[in-house]
N, C-alpha and C positions, 0 to 999 in steps of 0.2 A: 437604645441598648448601646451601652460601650462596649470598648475594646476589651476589656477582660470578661467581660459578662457575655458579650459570643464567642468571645474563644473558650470559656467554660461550659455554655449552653450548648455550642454545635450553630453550624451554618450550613444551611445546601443553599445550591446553585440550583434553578429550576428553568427548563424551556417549559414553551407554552405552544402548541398549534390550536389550528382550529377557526372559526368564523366568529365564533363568539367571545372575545378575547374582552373587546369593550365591557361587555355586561359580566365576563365574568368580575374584573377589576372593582367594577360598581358593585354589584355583591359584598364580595371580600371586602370593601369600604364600609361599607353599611353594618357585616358583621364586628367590626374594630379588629379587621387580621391585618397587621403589620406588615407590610412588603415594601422591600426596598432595594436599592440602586436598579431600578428598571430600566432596558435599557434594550435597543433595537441590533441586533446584527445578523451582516451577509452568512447566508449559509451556501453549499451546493445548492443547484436546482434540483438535481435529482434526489437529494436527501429529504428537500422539503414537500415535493409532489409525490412520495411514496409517505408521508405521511398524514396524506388529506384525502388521496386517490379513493380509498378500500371507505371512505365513510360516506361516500353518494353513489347509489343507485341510478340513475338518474345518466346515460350518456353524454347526454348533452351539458349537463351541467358539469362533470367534468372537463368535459373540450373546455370550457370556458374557464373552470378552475387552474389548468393548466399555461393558459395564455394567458391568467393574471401571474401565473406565480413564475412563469420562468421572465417576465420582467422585472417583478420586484426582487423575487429570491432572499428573502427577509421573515427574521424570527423574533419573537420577544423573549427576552431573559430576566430574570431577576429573582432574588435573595430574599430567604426567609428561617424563621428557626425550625427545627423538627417540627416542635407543638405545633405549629401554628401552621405545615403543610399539612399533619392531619386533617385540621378542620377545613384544607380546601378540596378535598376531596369529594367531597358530595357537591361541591358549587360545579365543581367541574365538569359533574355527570348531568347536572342540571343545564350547563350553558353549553353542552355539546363542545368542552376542550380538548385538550390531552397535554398532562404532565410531569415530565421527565426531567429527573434529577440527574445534570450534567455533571457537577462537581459537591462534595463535602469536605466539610473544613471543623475542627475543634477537637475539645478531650473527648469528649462520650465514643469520636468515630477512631481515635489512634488507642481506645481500651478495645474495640472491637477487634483495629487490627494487631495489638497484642497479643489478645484471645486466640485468633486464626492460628497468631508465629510465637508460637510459645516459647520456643528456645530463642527466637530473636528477644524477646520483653527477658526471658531469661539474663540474656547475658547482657545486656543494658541494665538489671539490678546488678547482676554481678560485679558489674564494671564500677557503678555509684561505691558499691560497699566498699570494694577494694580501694579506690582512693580515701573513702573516710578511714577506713584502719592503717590505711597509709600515713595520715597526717598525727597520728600518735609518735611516731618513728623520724630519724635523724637518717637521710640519703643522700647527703651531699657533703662537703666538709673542704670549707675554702679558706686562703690565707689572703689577708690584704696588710701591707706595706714590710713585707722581707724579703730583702736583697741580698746579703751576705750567707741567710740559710734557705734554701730551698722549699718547697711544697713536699716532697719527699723525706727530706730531714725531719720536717717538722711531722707529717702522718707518722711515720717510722716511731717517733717519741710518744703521739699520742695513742699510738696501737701497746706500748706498753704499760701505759696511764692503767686501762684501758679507757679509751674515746676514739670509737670507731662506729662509720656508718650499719646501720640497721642496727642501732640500740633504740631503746624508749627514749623520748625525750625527758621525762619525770627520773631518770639513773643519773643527769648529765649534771653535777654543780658547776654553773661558770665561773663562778667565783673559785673554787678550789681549782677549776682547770687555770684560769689565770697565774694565781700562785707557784703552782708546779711548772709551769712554763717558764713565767722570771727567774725563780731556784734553780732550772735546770741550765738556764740561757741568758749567764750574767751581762752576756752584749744585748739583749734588749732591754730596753728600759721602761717598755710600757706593752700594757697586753690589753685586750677588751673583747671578749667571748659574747656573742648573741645567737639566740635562738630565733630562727624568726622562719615560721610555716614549716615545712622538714630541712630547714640549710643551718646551718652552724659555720658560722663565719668568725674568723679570730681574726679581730686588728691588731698590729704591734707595731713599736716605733723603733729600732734598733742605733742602739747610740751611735755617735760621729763618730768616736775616736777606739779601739780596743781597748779596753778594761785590762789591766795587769791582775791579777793574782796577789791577794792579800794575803801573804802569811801569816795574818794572825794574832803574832809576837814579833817581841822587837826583841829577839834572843841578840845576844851581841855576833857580831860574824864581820868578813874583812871580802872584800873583793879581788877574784884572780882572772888571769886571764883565760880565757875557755877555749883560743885558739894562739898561732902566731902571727904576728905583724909589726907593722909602723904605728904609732900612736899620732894621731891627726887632730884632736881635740879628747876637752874632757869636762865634764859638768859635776861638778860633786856636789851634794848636799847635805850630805854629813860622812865624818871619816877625816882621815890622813892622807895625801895622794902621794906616793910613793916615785909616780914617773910623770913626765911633761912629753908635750906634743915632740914628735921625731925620735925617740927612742924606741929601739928594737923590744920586745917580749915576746918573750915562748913561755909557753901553755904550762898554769899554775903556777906564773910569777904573779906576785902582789902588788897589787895596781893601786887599791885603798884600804888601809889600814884601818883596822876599828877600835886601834886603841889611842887614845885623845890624852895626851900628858897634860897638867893644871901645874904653872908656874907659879909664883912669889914674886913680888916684885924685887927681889935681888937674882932673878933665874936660874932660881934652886928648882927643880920637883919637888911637887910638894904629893902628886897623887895622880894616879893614872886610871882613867873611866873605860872600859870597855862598850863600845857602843855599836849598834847596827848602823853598817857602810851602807849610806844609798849614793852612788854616782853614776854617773851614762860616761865609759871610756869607749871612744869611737878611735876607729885603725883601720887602714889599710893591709887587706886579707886577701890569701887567693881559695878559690875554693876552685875545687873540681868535681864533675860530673860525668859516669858514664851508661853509655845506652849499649843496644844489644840489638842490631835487626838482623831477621833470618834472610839466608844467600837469595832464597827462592819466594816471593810471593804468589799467591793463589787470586789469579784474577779471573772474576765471573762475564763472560761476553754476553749478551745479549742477543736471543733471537727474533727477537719482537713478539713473538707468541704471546700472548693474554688471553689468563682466563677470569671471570667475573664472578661473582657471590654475594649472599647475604648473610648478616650475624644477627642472631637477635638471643638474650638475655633478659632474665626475668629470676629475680634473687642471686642463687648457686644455682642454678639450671642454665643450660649452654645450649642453643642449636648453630649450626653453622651446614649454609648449605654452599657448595663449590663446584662447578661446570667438574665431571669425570675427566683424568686424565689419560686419553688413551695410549699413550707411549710408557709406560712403568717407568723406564731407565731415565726419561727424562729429570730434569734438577730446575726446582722453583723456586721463586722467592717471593713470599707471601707478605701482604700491606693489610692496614685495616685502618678503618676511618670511623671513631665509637662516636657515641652522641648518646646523651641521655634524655629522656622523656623529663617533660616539665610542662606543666601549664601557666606559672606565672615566672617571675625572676626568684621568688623563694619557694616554690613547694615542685618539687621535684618526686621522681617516684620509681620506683628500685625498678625501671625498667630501663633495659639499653639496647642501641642497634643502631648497625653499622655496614656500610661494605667491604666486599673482602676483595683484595685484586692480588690476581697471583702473574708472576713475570718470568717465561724460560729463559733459560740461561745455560752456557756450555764452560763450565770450568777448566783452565788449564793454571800450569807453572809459570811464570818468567821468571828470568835470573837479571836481577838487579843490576844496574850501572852503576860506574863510581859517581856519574852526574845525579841521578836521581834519588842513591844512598844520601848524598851531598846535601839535594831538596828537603828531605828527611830531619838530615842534623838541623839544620837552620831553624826548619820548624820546632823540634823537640825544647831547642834552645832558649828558643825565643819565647816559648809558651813556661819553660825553667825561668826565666828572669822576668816576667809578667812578673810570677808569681815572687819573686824577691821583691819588686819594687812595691807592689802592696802591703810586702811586709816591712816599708821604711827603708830597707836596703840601696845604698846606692851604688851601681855599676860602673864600673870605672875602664873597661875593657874587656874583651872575650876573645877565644880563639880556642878552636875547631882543630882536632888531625882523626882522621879518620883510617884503621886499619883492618885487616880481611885477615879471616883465620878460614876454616875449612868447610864450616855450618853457618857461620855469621857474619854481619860487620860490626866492626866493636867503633863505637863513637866514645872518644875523652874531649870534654868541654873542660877548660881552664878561666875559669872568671876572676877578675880583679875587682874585690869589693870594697865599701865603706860600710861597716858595721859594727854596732855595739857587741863587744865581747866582755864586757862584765861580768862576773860568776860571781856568785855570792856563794862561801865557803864558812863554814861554822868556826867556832873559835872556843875552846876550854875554857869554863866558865873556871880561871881560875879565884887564887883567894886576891882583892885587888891589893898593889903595893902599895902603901902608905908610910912616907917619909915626913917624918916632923923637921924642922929647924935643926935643933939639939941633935937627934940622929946623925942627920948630914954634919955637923959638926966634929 
């Protein structure tokens, strides 16, 4: 018998007492009963002498039964199928044994203990069903390779699509979700949507450089300046440039010109194009920034107190259980630590839980210093000009004053930039001038 054919038929485990053990063996051989891994083990003494004791009459011949068995103290065991312990039951009675079923093993004896725990076998189908109607449905929704947009930006856009966990997987087109993503998110270049067990995972590749904004049309238009400054360099690629590096302009002078005059070769005009200005005028600019902290901040001290809990979630249904607070007045500040159920790396299952830690704490006021106001600006600052330098901006110096009013501190940052002020400014599609020869004459 193999391994599947007795764990499907059933197995016991059988002890054996008795004097006749030999002849029962030869029996059972003779009838063709099946027995196997037979096998010798220590038992207690007193286990084994209360089971031989009560079958002789006979004083004496117990004293003797006795004095053999508390030296040996030894039993025979061994394995056979259900069928096949019925038919040792009458050998048994014949060779003066006795047999006892130590252990079973297989399906026939765990439908029995089903039977018995009906709500146990219950809720082990319960459990089978709900992961199979599980694996129809979408519980996870991951992003792989976006840096510039978030996990959040991106759920946020596909919640309005809609494409959102615990839908049907047969609602979801990847394809169409693909397309709606590059249309929505001209900085990525590439997208690739799979379904795989209940996860939905979107790969994207987001380009190297930001994508400008294509208008479209080449309506004609001229370029002015969008702030004041130095003019430090200039890149034209189409247009008239009107100023050169080191001249002064304030905001909506005309830096490239869109109208393109056509000579003769005697340097008459002969006719003038109107055309769209594209050029990069880079200047030295100052900009300024200001912030706003309150006199008094709200700091939370710690008493070390902790209290402990559990979360567990299952769809839109929430339990949270949290240790009783016995002080009402007290002020906590509560953590949580989620994790979702999953049995491989793709099939996940709309169940979550978590712990909860909660932490006392005694809140007062301080009133701010001019030195830690101070720690403040630098940061704010510094975190302002990250963000210029990502956007190509070059910094050229900063500087900090910081003043106190009755509620706040007011911070003015003053930065010295390098940055493209080009504006592109539309231009009257007039009627074009056109001079012949003869005219000008």
């Amino acid at each position: 018998m193999n391994r599947f054919e007795k764990l499907w038929e059933g197995s016991v485990k059988v002890r054996i007492d008795g004097r006749g053990m030999e002849r029962f063996f030869n029996i059972a051989a003779q009838r063709g009963i099946v027995i196997e891994k037979i096998e010798t083990k220590e038992i207690p003494a007193a286990e084994y002498d209360g089971n031989r004791h009560d079958r002789y009459d006979n004083h004496v011949e117990k004293k003797e039964l006795e004095k053999e068995d508390k030296k040996q103290g030894k039993t025979v065991c061994f394995e056979i199928s259900p069928r096949n312990f019925k038919r040792l039951k009458p050998i048994a009675r014949k060779t003066d044994v006795r047999l006892r079923i130590t252990e079973k093993h297989g399906f026939p004896f765990w439908l029995i203990l089903g039977r018995r725990r009906s709500l146990w076998a219950g809720g082990l189908a319960a459990f089978f069903l709900l992961i199979y109607l599980s694996s129809f449905y979408v519980w996870d929704i991951s992003f792989d390779g976006n840096h510039r947009f978030t996990d959040e930006m991106l759920l946020h856009f596909m919640d309005t699509i809609p494409v959102q966990c615990g839908m049907r997987k047969k609602e979801i087109s990847c394809g169409d979700l693909e397309k709606q993503i590059r249309n929505a998110f001209p900085e990525i270049g590439w997208v690739s949507a799979e379904l795989t067990g209940t996860r939905l995972t979107v790969h994207v590749r987001e380009n190297d450089g930001i994508l400008k904004a294509e208008t479209g049309s080449d309506a004609p238009c001229e370029l002015t300046a969008g702030s004041d400054g130095t003019v430090t360099k200039i890149i034209v690629r189409n247009g008239i440039v009107r100023v050169k590096a080191g001249d002064e302009v304030k905001t909506g002078d005309v830096l490239v010109s869109g109208k393109l005059p056509i000579y003769d070769d005697s340097e008459t005009l002969v006719k003038t194009n109107l055309v769209h200005a594209d050029a990069e005028v880079y200047a030295e600019t100052t900009r300024t920034v200001t912030w706003k902290i309150p006199v008094v901040e709200e700091i939370r001290a710690g008493t070390g107190k902790k209290r402990k809990g559990v979360f567990f979630k299952f769809l839109d249904t929430e339990f949270c259980f949290l240790m009783p607070d016995l002080k009402k007045e007290s002020s906590w500040e509560l953590f949580m630590e989620e994790s979702q159920l999953r049995f491989s790396k793709n099939f996940y299952l709309p169940v979550y839980g978590g712990i909860l830690a909660a932490r006392e704490y005694i809140p007062y006021e301080k009133v701010l210093t001019k030195s830690e106001v101070s720690d403040s600006a630098d940061r704010y600052l510094n975190e302002y000009m990250q963000n210029l330098t990502e956007k190509g901006i070059q910094i050229l110096g900063s500087d900090v004053k910081i003043e106190r009013s009755e509620s706040h501190w007011k911070i003015h940052g003053t930065l010295t930039v390098v940055e493209d002020i080009a504006k592109e400014s539309p231009m009257p599609e007039d009627q074009e001038e056109i001079q012949t020869v003869d005219e000008h004459h």
